[in-house]
C-alpha positions in Angstrom: 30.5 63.6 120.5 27.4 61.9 120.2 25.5 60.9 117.0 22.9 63.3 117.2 25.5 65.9 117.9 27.4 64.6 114.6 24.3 64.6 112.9 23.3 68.4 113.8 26.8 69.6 113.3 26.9 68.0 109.6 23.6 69.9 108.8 24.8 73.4 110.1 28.2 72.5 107.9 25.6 71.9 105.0 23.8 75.0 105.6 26.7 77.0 105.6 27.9 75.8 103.2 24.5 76.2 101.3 24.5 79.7 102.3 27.9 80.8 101.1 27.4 79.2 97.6 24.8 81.9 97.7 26.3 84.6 99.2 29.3 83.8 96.7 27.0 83.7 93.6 28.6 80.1 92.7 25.9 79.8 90.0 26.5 83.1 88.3 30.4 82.4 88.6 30.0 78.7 86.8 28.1 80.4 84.2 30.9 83.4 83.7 33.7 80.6 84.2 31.8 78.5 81.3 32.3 81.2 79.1 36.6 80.8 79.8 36.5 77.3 79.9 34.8 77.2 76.5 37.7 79.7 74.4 40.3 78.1 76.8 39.5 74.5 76.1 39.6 74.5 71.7 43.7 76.2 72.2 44.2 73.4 74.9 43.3 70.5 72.2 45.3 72.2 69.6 47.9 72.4 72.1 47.5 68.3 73.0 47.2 67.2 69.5 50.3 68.8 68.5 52.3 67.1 71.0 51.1 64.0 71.4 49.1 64.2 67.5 52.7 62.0 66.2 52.5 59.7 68.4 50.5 56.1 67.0 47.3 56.1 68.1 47.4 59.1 70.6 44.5 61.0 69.2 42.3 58.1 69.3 43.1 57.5 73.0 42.7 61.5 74.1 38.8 61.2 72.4 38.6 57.8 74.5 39.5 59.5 77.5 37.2 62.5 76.8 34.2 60.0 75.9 34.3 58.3 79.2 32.4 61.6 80.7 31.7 63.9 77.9 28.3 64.1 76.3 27.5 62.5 73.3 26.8 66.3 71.7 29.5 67.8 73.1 32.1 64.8 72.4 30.8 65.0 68.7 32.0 68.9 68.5 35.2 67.9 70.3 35.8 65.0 68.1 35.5 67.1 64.8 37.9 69.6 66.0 40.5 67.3 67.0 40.4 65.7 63.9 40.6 68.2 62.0 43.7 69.6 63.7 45.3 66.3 63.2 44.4 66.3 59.7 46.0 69.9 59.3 48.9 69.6 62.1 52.2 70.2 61.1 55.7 71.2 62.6 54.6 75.0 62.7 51.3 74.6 64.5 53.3 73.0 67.1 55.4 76.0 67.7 52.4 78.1 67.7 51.0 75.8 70.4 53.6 76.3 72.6 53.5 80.2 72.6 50.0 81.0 72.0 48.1 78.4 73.0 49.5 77.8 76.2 48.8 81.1 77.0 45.0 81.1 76.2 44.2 77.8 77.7 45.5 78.6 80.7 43.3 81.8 80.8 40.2 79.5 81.9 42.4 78.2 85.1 43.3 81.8 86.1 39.9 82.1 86.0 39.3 79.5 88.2 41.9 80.7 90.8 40.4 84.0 91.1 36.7 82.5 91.3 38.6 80.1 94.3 39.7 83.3 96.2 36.4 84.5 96.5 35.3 80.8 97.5 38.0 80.6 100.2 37.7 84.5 100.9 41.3 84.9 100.3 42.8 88.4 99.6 45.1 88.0 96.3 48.3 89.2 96.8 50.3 87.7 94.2 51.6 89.8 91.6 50.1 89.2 88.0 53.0 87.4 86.4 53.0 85.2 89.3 49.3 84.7 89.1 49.9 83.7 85.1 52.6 81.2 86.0 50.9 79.6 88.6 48.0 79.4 85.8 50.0 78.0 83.0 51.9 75.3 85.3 48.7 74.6 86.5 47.6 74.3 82.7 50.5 71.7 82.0 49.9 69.8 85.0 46.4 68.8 83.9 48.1 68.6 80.2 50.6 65.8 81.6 47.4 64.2 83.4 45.4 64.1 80.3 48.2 62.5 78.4 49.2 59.9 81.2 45.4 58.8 80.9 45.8 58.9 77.1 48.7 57.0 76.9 46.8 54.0 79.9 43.7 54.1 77.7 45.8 53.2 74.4 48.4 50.7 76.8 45.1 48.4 77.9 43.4 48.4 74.6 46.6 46.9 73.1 47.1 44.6 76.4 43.5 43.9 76.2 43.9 43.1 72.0 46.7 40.6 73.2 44.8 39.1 76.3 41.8 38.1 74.5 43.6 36.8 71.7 46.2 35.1 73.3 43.7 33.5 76.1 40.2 34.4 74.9 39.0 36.2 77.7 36.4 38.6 75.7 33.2 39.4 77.6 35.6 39.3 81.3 38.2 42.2 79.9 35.6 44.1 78.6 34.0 44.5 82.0 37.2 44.6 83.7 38.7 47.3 81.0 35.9 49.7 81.5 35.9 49.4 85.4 39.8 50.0 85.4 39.1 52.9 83.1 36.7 54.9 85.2 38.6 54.5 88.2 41.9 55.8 86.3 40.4 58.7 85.5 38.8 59.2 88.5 42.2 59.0 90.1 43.7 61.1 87.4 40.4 64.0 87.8 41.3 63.9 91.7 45.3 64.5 91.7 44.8 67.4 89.2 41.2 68.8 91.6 43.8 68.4 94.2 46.9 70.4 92.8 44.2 73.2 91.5 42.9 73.4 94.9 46.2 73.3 96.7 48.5 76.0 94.3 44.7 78.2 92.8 43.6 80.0 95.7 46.0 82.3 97.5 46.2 80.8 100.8 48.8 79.9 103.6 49.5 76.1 103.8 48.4 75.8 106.9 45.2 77.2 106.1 43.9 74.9 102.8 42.2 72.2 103.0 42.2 70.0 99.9 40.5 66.4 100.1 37.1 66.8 100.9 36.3 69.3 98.4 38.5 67.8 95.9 36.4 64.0 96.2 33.3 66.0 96.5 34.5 67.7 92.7 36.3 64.9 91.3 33.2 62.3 92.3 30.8 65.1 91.4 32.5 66.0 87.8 32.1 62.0 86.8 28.6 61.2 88.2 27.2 64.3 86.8 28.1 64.3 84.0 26.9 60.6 83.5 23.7 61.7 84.6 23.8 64.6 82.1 24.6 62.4 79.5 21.7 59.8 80.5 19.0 63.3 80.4 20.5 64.6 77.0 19.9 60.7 75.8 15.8 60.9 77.4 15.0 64.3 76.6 14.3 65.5 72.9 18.1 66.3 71.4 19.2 70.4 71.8 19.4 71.0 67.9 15.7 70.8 67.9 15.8 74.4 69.7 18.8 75.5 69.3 19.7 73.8 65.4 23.4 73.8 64.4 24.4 75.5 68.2 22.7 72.4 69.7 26.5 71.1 70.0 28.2 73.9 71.2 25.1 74.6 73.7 25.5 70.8 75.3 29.5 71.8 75.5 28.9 75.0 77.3 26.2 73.5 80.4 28.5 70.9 80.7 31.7 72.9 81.4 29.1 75.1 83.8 28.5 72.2 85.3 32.1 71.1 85.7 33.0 74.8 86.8 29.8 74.7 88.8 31.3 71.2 91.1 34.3 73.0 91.0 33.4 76.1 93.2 31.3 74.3 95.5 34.1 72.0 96.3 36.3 75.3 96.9 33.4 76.4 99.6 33.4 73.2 101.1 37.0 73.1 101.8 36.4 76.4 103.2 33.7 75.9 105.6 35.3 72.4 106.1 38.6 74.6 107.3 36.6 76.7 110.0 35.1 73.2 111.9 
């Protein structure tokens, strides 16, 4: 195949893609999967906090982990509510976490599985309790992710405390700390794209395709929403139209646009599939 060849089959993948993110109604579907994401993600802090909320330190590293791509706004109202559930945790809350909270949270993933079907055009077949424990192993999965990057964030600020004490290398670790933690979570966003894209949709092995949309997601989820953060920092601040809701109105167009990357990467895995 030539270049030009390349070239004009990389533009018809584009359009078609373009045109079944239409004929799909992505946007509408970010916007409706928003909505989940938004009741499903306060249960899955509570549900964090209480396991990991004894733990030294562990609170502090899940908000550090959340700041790297969060909006300021949005990291604000996320930052309130987790500390307020530490300040209130107890024994009982984290038995109500495991029940109750498990459940809910993993309402925005099933969600997300059924708003993947329509991207890959798969028929659902499985039966609901399937479809809901496929959902809340999916749920834990990106649980155990968001600890393991947790649990890095608070292991090199306490390597990078001793390094620059023990052999003063400040403004070096800094720079090397913050590259190291981008590209952890990176890593971290792409394994759990990649295990929503492989176990979501209901589709034979041999028919998924998982990488392509799952880089385009996972690179898409962390530029963007550095970019978002940059606009919300040049443009007057949200509160001025929206007051108190300003917060909870940042929160809710970021998740669309995290559900929004999410679905496109599900139709170009799809398309990509058919080549």
């Amino acid at each position: 195949m030539t270049d030009r060849e390349a070239h004009i089959d990389f533009k018809k993948l584009l359009l078609r893609i373009w045109q079944e993110c239409n004929n799909d109604n992505v946007a509408g579907t970010a916007a409706e999967l928003s909505y989940y994401f938004l009741l499903a993600l306060f249960p899955l802090l509570i549900f964090l906090t209480s396991l990991i909320g004894f733990l030294p330190d562990a609170p502090s590293g899940l908000i550090d982990y959340v700041a790297r791509v969060a909006p300021p706004d949005a990291l604000k109202l996320v930052r309130e509510t987790l500390t307020d559930v530490v300040k209130n945790r107890s024994g009982g809350l984290l038995s109500f976490a495991l029940i109750g909270t498990v459940w809910a949270s993993s309402s925005g993933v099933a969600s997300l599985m059924e708003a993947l079907n329509i991207a890959y055009e798969a028929k659902e077949t499985r039966p609901f309790w399937k479809r809901r424990l496929v959902a809340i192993g999916l749920t834990m999965i990106f649980t155990l992710l968001v600890i393991g990057g947790s649990g890095l964030i608070i292991i090199g600020h306490r390597l990078g405390d001793w390094l620059e004490h023990s052999l003063g290398l400040g403004a070096a670790l800094n720079v090397a700390s913050t590259v190291l933690g981008y590209l952890t979570g990176l890593g971290l966003l792409l394994a759990g794209v990649s295990v929503l894209y492989t176990f979501g949709p209901d589709l034979k092995p041999a028919k998924r395709r998982i990488l392509p949309g799952a880089l385009f997601a996972a690179v898409g989820i962390v530029a963007g929403s550095l970019l978002f953060s940059f606009y919300l920092r040049a443009v007057p601040a949200l509160s001025a139209t929206y007051g108190s809701l300003g917060a909870v109105v940042t929160l809710m167009l970021w998740l669309y646009l995290i559900g929004l990357l999410l679905l496109v990467g599900g139709e170009i895995n799809s398309e990509v599939a058919r080549v």
